[in-house]
C-alpha positions, 0 to 999 in steps of 0.5 A: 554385734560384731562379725556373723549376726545369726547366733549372737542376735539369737542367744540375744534375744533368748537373754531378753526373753529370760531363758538363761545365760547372761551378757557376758556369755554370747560372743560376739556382743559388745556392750555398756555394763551397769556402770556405763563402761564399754564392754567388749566380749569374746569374737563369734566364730564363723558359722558353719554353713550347715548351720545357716537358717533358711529364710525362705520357708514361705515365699507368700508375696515373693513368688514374682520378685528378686530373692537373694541367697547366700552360698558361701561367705569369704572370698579368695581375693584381698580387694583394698575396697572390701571387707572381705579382704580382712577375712581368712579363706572362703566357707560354703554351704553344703551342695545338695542343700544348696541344691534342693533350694534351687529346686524350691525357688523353680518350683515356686516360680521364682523370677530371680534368685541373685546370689551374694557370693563374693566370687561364686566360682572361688570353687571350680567343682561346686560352681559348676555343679549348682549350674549343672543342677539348674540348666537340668530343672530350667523350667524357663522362667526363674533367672540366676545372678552371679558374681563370679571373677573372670580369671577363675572362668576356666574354658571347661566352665564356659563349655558348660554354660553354652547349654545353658537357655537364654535368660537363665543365668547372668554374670556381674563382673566387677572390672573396677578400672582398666587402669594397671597401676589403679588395679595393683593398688588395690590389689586386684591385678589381672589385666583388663586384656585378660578380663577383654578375653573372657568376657569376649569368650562368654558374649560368643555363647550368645546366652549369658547377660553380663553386668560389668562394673567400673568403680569411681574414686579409686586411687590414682585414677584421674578423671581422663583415665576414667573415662579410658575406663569406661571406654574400655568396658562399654566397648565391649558392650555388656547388657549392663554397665554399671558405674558405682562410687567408692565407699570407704568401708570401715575396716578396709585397706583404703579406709586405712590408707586413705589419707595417704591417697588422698581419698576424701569421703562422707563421714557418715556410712555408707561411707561414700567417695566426694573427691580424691587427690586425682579426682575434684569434687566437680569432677565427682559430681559430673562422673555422677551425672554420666552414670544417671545417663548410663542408666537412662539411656545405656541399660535402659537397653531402649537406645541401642541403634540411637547411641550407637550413632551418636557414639560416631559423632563424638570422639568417644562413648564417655565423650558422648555421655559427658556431653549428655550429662551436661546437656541435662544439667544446663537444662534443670532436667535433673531437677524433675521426674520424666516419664518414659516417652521424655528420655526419647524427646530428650535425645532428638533435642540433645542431638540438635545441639550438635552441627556434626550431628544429623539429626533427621538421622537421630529422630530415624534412629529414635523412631526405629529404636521405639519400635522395637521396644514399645508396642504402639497403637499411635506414633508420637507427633515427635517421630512423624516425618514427611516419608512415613506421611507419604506411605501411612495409607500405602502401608494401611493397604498392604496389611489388609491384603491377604497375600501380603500377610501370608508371604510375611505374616501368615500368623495374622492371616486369620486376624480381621484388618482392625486387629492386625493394626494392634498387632503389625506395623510397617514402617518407611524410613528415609535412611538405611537404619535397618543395615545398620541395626542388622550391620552393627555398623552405624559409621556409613548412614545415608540416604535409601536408593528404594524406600527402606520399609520395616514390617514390625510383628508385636504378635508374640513377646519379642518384636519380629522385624522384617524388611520389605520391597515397598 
C-alpha cells in the first residue's frame, strides 16, 4: 500500500471479505496479478481530514498513558531528511472536532496526549485556538507535546501561552545543528540565533518544558562542529536534550543525494547513519555513547547541580559527556544493567579519575542532587561524609523540638518524631552547594564559614528545601 493507508487498507479488507469490488479498483494498492507480474494501481488521494476515524472510542487500559493524536498532516517546510518535504501543502482536521477531543482525552484523565503534527503552528489561528481551548478545561493532570517550528512562534502566541499552568503543555523544537552551511543543505535555513531568541523567550514564561533536538549525521557536519552543536543547545538548558541519528528515508532528498555527501547507512529500514564523509564510523559510535549519557545523566533531570560542576572542570559540556562516554566504555558499564542508585555511584568513581576535579565536592553535590529527587529513609554509605556524621544526632534533635518545627516546618507540628524522620531530613554540608544550586553559579565552590545545613520536606509531591542556622 503506497501514501495514506485508511481508505486503501479498508476497501482491502472489504475485497478479502468478498463484498464487491476487485484489485484493480482501490488506489493506492500495488500488487502481484496471477501471473506474477507487479502491478501498480491509480495513487490514493489525500484524505480529507473530515474523514479520518477516531481511534479513541474506548480508552479501556490507556487512561494513565501516552496517546498520540493527529491534527493535520503535511508540513510547510522542505527538510532534505524527510518525507514530508515531498508533499505538497498541509491539510487540518476540522477545529471543533479537534476540540471536542481534547475534552474527551481531559475527561478521561489522560496523562498525555503528544500530537504527531509535523509543525503543529504551521497555522497561527488554528494552533492557537486548541491551546485556548485546553488552558480553559486544564483539569490539572493531562500534559499536551507539540512539535511546533520556532520561527512560526510569533510574540502573540507566547503572550497566550504565559497563562498557560505549569506541566500542561511541552514544546519539541528539532534545532537539528547550529551549523549555517549544515542547515541550508538541507534546507532548514533559520539561524540558530533566531531559534536562541525564541527559545530564551519561552523558558522566561517559566511554564512551558521544552525538548530540542540535534540530529548526528548530517551533511558537512564533522564531528568538532557537532560537538558546537551540541554546545550550542545545551547551553541554553532545555528539560530535554535529545540526540537523534540520521535516517535515510527512502524517498527523501539525502537518500538521493546521499552519495554525493558521502552518507553511508544501513541498508535495511529504519535506515540509519553508520558514518559520512565528515563523520568516521568510530566517531559515530562515540556520538552514540554520549547520547546514552545524555539520556542517563542530562534528561534524567536527576544531576542538575552534579553536572553543572563537572561542566566547570571540563573545557566544555560535550567535553565532559565525551569524557564520560568513554569512561563507561573503558569500564564495560555498557555491557550491563544498572539500577538507579548505580548511575550516582558511577559519576563520584567518573570524577576521581580527574586531579582538576574535586571530588569531596562531586560526592556533596551528588548527596545534594539525591536529596532532592529521591524520598530517603537511609543515606547511601557512598554519601556519608565526616561532616554529616559530626551533626546526624545534632539534627535528630532539632526535629524533635517543636519550635523548631513550627518556625520551619509548622506542617509536621502535629506529626509524632517517629513520622517527621519519614518525612523531613536536615542536611550539614562541608561546601556551599546550596548558593550554587540557588546561584546557578557552580564556578566559586568553596568551603562553608558556618556549617551549611539544608532542612529537606518530602511532605508534599515536591521536595521543599530550606536553609538552616545550624
Amino acid at each position: 500500500m503506497e501514501g495514506e493507508g485508511e481508505e486503501t487498507w479498508n476497501e482491502y479488507l472489504d475485497y478479502l471479505a468478498g463484498k464487491g469490488g476487485t484489485l484493480e479498483q482501490i488506489n493506492g494498492l500495488i500488487y502481484k496479478n496471477a501471473e506474477g507480474m507487479i502491478v501498480k494501481n491509480k495513487p490514493r488521494q489525500p484524505l480529507d481530514l473530515e474523514y479520518l476515524p477516531f481511534v479513541y472510542d474506548s480508552l479501556d487500559g490507556l487512561e494513565h498513558k501516552i496517546i498520540y493524536y493527529e491534527a493535520s498532516r503535511g508540513c510547510p517546510f522542505r527538510c532534505q531528511y524527510c518525507l514530508s518535504s515531498i508533499e505538497h501543502g498541509v491539510r487540518f482536521a476540522p477545529l471543533e472536532r479537534v476540540k471536542e477531543h481534547m475534552t474527551y482525552f481531559i475527561e478521561k484523565r489522560v496523562k498525555q496526549v503528544k500530537f504527531v503534527d509535523r509543525t503543529f503552528n504551521a497555522k497561527r489561528q488554528y494552533a492557537m485556538e486548541i491551546w485556548q481551548h485546553i488552558m480553559a478545561i486544564d483539569d490539572g493532570y493531562t500534559n499536551f507535546h507539540f512539535e511546533i517550528a520556532a520561527e512560526l512562534l510569533t510574540d502573540e502566541m507566547i503572550a497566550l501561552l504565559k497563562d498557560a499552568r505549569p506541566g500542561l503543555i511541552q514544546f519539541e523544537i528539532g534545532v537539528q545543528s547550529t551549523n549555517q552551511l549544515v542547515l541550508d543543505t538541507i534546507m532548514r535555513p533559520m539561524p540558530f540565533a533566531d531559534i536562541k531568541e525564541v527559545v530564551l523567550k519561552i523558558k522566561a514564561l517559566g511554564n512551558i518544558h521544552q525538548h530540542l533536538d540535534l540530529i548526528a549525521g548530517l551533511p558537512y557536519e564533522d564531528y568538532a562542529s557537532f560537538g558546537r552543536s551540541f554546545n550550542d543547545v545545551i547551553s541554553l538548558r532545555p528539560e530535554q536534550f535529545q540526540l537523534g541519528f540520521l535516517k535515510l528515508l527512502k524517498g527523501s532528498g539525502l537518500r538521493q543525494k546521499a552519495e554525493e555527501y558521502g552518507l553511508i547507512y544501513k541498508v535495511e529500514p529504519p535506515y540509519e547513519i553508520l558514518y559520512t564523509k565528515d563523520v568516521s564510523y568510530k566517531e559515530m559510535l562515540l556520538l552514540h555513547d554520549i547520547e546514552e549519557m545524555l539520556e542517563r545523566y542530562y534528561n534524567s533531570e536527576r544531576f542538575q547541580n552534579s553536572l553543572e560542576y563537572l561542566f566547570t572542570r571540563f573545557e566544555s559540556p560535550f567535553k565532559c559527556f565525551e569524557a564520560l562516554a568513554k569512561f563507561w566504555i573503558q569500564k564495560d558499564y555498557d555491557k550491563v544493567q544498572h539500577n538507579k542508585m548505580a548511575y550516582y555511584y558511577k559519576l563520584i568513581e567518573f570524577a576521581e579519575e580527574f586531579e582538576n576535579i574535586n571530588s569531596e565536592i562531586v560526592k556533596e553535590m551528588i548527596r545534594l542532587d539525591y536529596l532532592l529527587h529521591e524520598h530517603i529513609s537511609e543515606m547511601p554509605v557512598a554519601f556519608e561524609t565526616l561532616e554529616r556524621e559530626r551533626f546526624k544526632d545534632h539534627h535528630t534533635l532539632m526535629l524533635k523540638d517543636d519550635s523548631f518545627i513550627e518556625k520551619y516546618v509548622p506542617n509536621l507540628l502535629d506529626k509524632a518524631p517517629r513520622h517527621r524522620y519519614r518525612l523531613a531530613l536536615l542536611e550539614t554540608f562541608k561546601y556551599n552547594v546550596w548558593e550554587a544550586h540557588c546561584n546557578r553559579d557552580y564556578t566559586q565552590i568553596e568551603v562553608s564559614e558556618v556549617p551549611n545545613c539544608i532542612l529537606f520536606d518530602y511532605s508534599s509531591q515536591t521536595v521543599k528545601c530550606t536553609s538552616i542556622v545550624s
